[in-house]
C-alpha positions as CSV (number, residue, x, y, z in Angstrom):
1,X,48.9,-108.0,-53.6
2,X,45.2,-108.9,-53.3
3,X,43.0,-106.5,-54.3
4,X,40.1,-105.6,-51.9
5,X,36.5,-107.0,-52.6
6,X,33.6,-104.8,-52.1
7,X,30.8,-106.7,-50.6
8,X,27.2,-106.6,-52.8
9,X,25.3,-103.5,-52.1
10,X,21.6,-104.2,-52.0
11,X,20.0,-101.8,-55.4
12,X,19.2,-98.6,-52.9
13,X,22.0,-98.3,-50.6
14,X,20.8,-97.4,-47.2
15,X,21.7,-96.6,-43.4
16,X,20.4,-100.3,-42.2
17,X,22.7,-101.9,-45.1
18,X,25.4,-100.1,-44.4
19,X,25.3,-101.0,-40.7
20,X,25.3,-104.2,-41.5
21,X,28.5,-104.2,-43.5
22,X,30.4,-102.2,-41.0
23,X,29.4,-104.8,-38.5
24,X,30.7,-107.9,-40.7
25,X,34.0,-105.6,-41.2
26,X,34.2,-105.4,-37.6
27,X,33.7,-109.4,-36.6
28,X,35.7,-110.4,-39.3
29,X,38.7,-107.9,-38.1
30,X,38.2,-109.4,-34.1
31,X,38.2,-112.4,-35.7
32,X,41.4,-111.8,-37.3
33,X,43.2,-110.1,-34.4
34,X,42.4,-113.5,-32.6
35,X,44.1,-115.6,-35.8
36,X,40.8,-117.4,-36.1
37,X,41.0,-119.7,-38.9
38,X,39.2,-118.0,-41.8
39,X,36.5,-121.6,-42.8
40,X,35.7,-121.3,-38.5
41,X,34.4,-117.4,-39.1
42,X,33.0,-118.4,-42.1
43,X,30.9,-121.2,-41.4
44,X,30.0,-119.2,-38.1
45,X,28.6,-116.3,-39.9
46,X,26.7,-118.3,-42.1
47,X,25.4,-120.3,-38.9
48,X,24.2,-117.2,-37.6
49,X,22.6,-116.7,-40.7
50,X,20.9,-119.5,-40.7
51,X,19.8,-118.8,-36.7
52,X,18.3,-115.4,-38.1
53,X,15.8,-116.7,-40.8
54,X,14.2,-119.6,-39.2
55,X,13.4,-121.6,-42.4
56,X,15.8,-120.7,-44.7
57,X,17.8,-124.3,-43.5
58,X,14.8,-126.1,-44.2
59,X,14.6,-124.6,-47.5
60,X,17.9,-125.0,-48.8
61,X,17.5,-128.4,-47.6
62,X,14.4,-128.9,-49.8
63,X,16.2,-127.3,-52.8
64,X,19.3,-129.5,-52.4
65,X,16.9,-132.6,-52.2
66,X,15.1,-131.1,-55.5
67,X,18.3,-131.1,-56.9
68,X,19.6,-134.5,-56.6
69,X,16.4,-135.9,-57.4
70,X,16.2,-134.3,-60.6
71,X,19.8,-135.4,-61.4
72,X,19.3,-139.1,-60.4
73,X,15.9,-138.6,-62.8
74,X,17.7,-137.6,-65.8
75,X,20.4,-140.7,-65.2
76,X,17.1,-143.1,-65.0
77,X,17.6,-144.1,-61.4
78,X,14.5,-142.7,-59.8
79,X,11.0,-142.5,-61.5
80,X,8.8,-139.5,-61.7
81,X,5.4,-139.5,-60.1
C-alpha cells in the first residue's frame, strides 16, 4: 500500500501555510472525484503557479538557458565571452 507523503512545511509552520495545504488537498481530491488524469492536475497547478509569480517563468527560462550553455561550453561547442 502506498504510504502517504507529507507535503514540505515551510521552517515556522503557520495559519497562511496551512491554508494553503488544505486547499491543494482539497483541488487535488475534486480533481480526483472527476478521474482527472493526475499529469492534467499537475501541470495545471504548476501553471497557476506560474500565473501567481509573474517572473518566475522568465526566470526559470533564464536558468535553463544558463544551463545548457554551460554544458555545450564544457563539450567545446560554444565559446565564452
Amino acid at each position: 500500500m502506498p504510504q502517504a507523503v507529507t507535503p514540505p512545511e515551510p521552517a515556522s509552520e503557520d495559519a497562511a501555510w496551512r491554508e494553503v495545504v488544505q486547499l491543494l488537498r482539497r483541488a487535488a481530491k475534486l480533481a480526483a472525484e472527476r478521474e482527472t488524469e493526475t499529469e492534467q492536475f499537475m501541470d495545471a497547478a504548476w501553471e497557476a503557479c506560474l500565473e501567481a509569480r509573474p517572473g518566475l517563468r522568465e526566470e526559470l527560462a533564464d536558468k535553463e538557458l544558463r544551463a545548457q550553455l554551460k554544458k555545450l561550453r564544457k563539450r567545446g561547442l560554444v565559446g565564452k565571452a
